[in-house]
N, C-alpha and C positions, 0 to 999 in steps of 0.2 A: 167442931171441925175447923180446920186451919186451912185455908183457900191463901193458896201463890197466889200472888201477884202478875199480871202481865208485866212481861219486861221486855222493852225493846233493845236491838244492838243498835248501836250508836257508832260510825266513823268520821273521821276527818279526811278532805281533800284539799288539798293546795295549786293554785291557782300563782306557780312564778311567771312575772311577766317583766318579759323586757322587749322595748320599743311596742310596735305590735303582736307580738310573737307572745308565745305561750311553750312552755317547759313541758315536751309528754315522753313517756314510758310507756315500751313496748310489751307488756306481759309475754312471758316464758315458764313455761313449765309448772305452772301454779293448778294449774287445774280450773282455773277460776276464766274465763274471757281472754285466754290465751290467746296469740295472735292481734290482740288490739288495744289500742291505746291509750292510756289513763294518766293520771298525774300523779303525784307522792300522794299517795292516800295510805289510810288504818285505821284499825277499830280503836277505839277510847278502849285500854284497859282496865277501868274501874278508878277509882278513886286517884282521876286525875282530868286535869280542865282540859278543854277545848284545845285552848292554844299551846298547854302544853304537847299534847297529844301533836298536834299539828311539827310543834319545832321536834321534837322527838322524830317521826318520820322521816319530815324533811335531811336529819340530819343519818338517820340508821341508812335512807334510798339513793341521795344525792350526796352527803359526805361536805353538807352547808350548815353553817350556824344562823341562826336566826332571831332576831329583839322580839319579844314580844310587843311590841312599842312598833315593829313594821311587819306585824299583819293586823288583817281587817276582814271582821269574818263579815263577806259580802252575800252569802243565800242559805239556806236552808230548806230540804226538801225530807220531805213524808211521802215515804213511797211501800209501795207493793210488790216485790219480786219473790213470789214464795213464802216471804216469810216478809215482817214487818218495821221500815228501817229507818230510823232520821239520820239525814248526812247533815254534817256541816263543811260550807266551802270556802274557804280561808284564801287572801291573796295577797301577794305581798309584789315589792320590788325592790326588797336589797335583801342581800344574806352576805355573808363573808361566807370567805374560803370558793377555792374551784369547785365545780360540778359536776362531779364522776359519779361513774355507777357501779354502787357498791354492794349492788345485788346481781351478778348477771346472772344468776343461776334461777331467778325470778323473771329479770326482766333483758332483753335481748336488742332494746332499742333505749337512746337516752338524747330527743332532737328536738330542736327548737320547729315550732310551725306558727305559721302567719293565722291570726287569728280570723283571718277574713278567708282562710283558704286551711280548715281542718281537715285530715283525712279520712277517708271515707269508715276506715275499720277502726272506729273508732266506741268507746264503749256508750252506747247511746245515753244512758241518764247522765253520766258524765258531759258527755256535749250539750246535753240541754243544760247540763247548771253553766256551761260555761256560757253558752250560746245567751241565756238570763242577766247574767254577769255581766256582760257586755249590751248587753240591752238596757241596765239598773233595775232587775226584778229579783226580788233577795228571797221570795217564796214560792215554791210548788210544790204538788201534790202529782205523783206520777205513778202509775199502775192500777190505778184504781177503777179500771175499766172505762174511764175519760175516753 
C-alpha cells in the first residue's frame, strides 16, 4: 500500500518598507478576504526558493525589481485556517523601478500606511506577522486554538 504524504501549501509575503510606513494592497475581486489589506504575497509554485517566489510577486503585483541580496526573510509562521499553512515573510527596502498596480482586477487599493497606525480591515495573520516583525519575533504559531 502506497500512503501520500502530508503536503503543506507554502506562500511568500513581502514586507516593503520605507521610512516607517509599510507597502499594502487592497484585495478585489478574489474571492479570498476581499475588502482587506495584505502585502504582495503568493504561493511557492513548486520547485522554486523562497526568495525567488518572493521577487516574482513582488514584481507580477507591484511591477518592482528586486536583489536578492535586499531581502531578509524576517518570520515564519505555522498556522491553522482550514487547512494547514507555513508563510514566509520577507522584507526589504529597495527595489528599482515605480510601484504600480499591476493587478487592479485583484486588488483596488496600492497605499502606503504608517506602521504604528495599520488599518483596521486588515487581514489579521498578516498583521500579526507584521506587528512580530516589528517587534523582532521571526516565529509563530496561529490557529491552533491558542
Amino acid at each position: 500500500m502506497i500512503v501520500e504524504r502530508f503536503k503543506l501549501i507554502s506562500a511568500v509575503h513581502l514586507f516593503m518598507i520605507r521610512d516607517n510606513q509599510v507597502l499594502l494592497l487592497r484585495r478585489f475581486n478574489t474571492g479570498y478576504e476581499d475588502g482587506n489589506y495584505s502585502v504582495p504575497a503568493g504561493h511557492l509554485d513548486g520547485e522554486e526558493q523562497v526568495k525567488s517566489a518572493t521577487i516574482r510577486e513582488a514584481k507580477e503585483e507591484c511591477g518592482v525589481s528586486i536583489s536578492p541580496t535586499d531581502l531578509e526573510v524576517v518570520g515564519v509562521m505555522h498556522r491553522q485556517a482550514g487547512d494547514e499553512r507555513i508563510d514566509f515573510f520577507l522584507a526589504t527596502r529597495s527595489w528599482a523601478g515605480d510601484i504600480v498596480n499591476n493587478e487592479p482586477h485583484k486588488c483596488d487599493d496600492l497605499s502606503w500606511y504608517s506602521t504604528d497606525d495599520l488599518p483596521d480591515n486588515m487581514i489579521p495573520y498578516v498583521k500579526h506577522a507584521l506587528t512580530n516583525y516589528m517587534q523582532g519575533i521571526w516565529f509563530s504559531e496561529l490557529g491552533w486554538g491558542q
